[in-house]
C-alpha positions as CSV (number, residue, x, y, z in Angstrom):
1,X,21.7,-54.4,9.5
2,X,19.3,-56.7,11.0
3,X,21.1,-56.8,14.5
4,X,20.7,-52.6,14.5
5,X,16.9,-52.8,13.6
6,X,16.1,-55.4,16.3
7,X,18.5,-53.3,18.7
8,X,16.2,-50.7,18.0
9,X,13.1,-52.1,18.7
10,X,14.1,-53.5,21.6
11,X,15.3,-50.4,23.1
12,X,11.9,-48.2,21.2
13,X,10.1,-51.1,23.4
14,X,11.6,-50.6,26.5
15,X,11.1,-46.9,26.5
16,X,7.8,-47.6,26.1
17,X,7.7,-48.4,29.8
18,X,9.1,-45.5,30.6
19,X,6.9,-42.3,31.8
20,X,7.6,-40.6,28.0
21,X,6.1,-37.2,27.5
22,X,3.1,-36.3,25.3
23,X,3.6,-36.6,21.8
24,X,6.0,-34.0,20.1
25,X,5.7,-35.7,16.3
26,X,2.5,-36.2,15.3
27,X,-0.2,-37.3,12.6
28,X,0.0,-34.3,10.3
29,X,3.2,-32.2,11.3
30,X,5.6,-32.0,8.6
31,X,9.5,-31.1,9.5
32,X,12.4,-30.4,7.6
33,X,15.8,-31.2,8.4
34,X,19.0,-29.1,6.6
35,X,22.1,-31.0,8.2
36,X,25.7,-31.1,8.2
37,X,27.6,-34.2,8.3
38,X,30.7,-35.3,10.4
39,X,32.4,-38.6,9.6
40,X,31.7,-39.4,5.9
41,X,31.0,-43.3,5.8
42,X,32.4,-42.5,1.6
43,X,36.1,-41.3,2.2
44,X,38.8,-42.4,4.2
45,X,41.4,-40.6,5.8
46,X,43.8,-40.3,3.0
47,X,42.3,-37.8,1.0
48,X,43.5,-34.2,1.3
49,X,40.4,-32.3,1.8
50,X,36.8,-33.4,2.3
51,X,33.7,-31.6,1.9
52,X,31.5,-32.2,4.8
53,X,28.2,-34.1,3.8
54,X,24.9,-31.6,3.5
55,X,21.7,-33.3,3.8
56,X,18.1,-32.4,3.6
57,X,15.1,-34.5,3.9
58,X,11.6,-34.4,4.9
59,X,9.3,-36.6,7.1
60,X,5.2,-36.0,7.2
61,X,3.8,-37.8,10.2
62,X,1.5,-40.7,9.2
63,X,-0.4,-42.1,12.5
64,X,0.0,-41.2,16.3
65,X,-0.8,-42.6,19.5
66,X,1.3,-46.4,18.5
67,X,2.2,-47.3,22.6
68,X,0.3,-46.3,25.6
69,X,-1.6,-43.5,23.4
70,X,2.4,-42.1,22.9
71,X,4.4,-42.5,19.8
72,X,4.3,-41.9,16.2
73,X,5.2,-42.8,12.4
74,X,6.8,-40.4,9.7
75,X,7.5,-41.8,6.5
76,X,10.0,-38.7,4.0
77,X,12.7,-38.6,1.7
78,X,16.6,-37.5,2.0
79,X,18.9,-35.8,-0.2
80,X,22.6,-35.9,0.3
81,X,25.8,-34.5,-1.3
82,X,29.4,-35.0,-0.2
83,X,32.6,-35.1,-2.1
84,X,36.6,-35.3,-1.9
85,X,40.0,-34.9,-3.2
86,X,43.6,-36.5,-3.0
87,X,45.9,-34.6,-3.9
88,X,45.3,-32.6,-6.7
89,X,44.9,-34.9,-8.9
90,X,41.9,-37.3,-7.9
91,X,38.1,-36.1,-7.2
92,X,35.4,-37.9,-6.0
93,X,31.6,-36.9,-5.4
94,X,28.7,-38.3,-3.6
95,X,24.6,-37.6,-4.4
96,X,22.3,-39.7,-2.5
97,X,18.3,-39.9,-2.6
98,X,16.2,-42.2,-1.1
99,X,13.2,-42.7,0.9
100,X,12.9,-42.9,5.2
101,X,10.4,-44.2,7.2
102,X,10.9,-43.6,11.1
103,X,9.2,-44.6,14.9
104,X,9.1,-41.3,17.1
105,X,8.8,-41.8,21.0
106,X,9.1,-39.1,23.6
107,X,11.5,-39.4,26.2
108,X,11.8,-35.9,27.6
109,X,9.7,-32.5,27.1
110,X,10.9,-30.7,23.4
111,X,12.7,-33.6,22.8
112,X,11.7,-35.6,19.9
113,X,13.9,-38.8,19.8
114,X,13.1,-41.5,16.7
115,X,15.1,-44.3,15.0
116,X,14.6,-45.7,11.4
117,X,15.4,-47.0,8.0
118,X,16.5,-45.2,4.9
119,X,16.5,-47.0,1.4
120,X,17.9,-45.1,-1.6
121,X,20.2,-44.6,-4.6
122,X,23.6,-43.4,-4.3
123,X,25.2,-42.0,-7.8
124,X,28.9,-41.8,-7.1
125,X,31.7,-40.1,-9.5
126,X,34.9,-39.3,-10.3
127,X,37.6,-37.3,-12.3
128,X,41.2,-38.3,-12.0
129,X,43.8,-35.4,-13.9
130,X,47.2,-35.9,-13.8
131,X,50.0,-33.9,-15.8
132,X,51.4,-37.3,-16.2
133,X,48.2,-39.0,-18.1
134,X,45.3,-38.1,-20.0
135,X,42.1,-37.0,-17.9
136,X,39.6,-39.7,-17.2
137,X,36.2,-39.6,-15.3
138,X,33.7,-42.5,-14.5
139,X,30.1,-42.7,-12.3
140,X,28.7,-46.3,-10.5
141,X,25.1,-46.0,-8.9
142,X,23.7,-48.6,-7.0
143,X,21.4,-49.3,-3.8
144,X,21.7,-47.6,-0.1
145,X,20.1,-48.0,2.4
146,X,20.8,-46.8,6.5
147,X,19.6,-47.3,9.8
148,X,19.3,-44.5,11.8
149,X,19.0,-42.7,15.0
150,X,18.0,-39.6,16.2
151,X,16.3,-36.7,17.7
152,X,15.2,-33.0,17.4
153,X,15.4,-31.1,20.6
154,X,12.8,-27.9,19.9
155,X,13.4,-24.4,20.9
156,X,10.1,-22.8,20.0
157,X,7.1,-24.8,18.6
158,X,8.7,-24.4,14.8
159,X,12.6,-24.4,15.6
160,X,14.7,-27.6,16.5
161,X,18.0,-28.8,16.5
162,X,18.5,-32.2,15.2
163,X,21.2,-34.6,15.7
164,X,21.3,-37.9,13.6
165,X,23.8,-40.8,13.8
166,X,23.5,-43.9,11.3
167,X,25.1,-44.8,8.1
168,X,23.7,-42.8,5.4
169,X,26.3,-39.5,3.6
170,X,27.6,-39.5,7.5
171,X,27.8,-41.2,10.5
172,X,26.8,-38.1,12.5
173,X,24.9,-35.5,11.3
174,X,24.0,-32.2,12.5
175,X,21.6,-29.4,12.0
176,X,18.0,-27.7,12.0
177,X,14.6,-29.1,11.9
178,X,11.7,-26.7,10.5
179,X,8.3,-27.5,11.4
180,X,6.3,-26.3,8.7
């Protein structure tokens, strides 16, 4: 985890030398996300059916103008749901919430690129029925955190689409960004 956040830094630091464009995130601008995860970092690939992760979360820029009068903090919160079966006998589910704080640099015009760090609560359950044994359920919750990557390219001054890859419900997730 450590190794990723330096990575990013070092790369959020070399962009900084680059020619970015003006701020797209900035003090003030709220944006929310609705995705759709690919790759579930909670299921491997011996259960039957998966239901894709669905995410939402929320980032509210804090302070602007970080590097070279360019660059930005949001700080936000996710929500995440995912779930499986094997067979028909075994179910699993996911709910995660947590908290995000993130670094936003332009690279290109509409395109709002950022990397950061997600620490939350993951409550995980499941329900095993079998005609061969009583039904049984259980739950665990513990801590979760991610690193992340990502970026919102903007159609119209409200309207994005946002791409995100880290370890959080998915490794890749896909979607919409509202600025609101």
């Amino acid at each position: 985890m450590k190794k990723l956040l330096a990575l990013s830094l070092v790369i959020v630091l070399f962009v900084g030398q680059l020619a970015g464009q003006d701020d797209i995130f900035k003090k003030g601008d709220k944006v929310l996300n609705l995705g759709l995860g690919l790759g579930s970092t909670y299921y491997g690939s011996y259960y039957t059916s998966r239901m894709p992760a669905l995410t939402a979360s929320v980032e509210i820029g804090v302070a602007d103008k970080l590097i070279d009068g360019k660059g930005s903090i949001g700080v936000g919160g996710i929500v995440g749901y995912s779930s499986a079966k094997y067979s028909d006998y075994y179910k699993t589910s996911n709910f995660i919430f947590g908290a995000r704080g993130s670094f936003h640099y332009p690279l290109l015009a509409k395109l709002d690129t950022y990397t950061g760090l997600m620490i939350g609560y993951n409550v995980y359950s499941y329900k095993y029925y079998d005609s061969s044994t009583a039904p049984y359920s259980g739950s665990a919750s513990g801590l979760a955190s991610s690193w992340f990557l990502g970026a919102r390219y903007y159609f119209s001054e409200k309207i994005s689409g946002m791409a995100e890859l880290g370890y959080g419900t998915a490794v890749i997730t896909i979607g919409v960004g509202i600025k609101f």
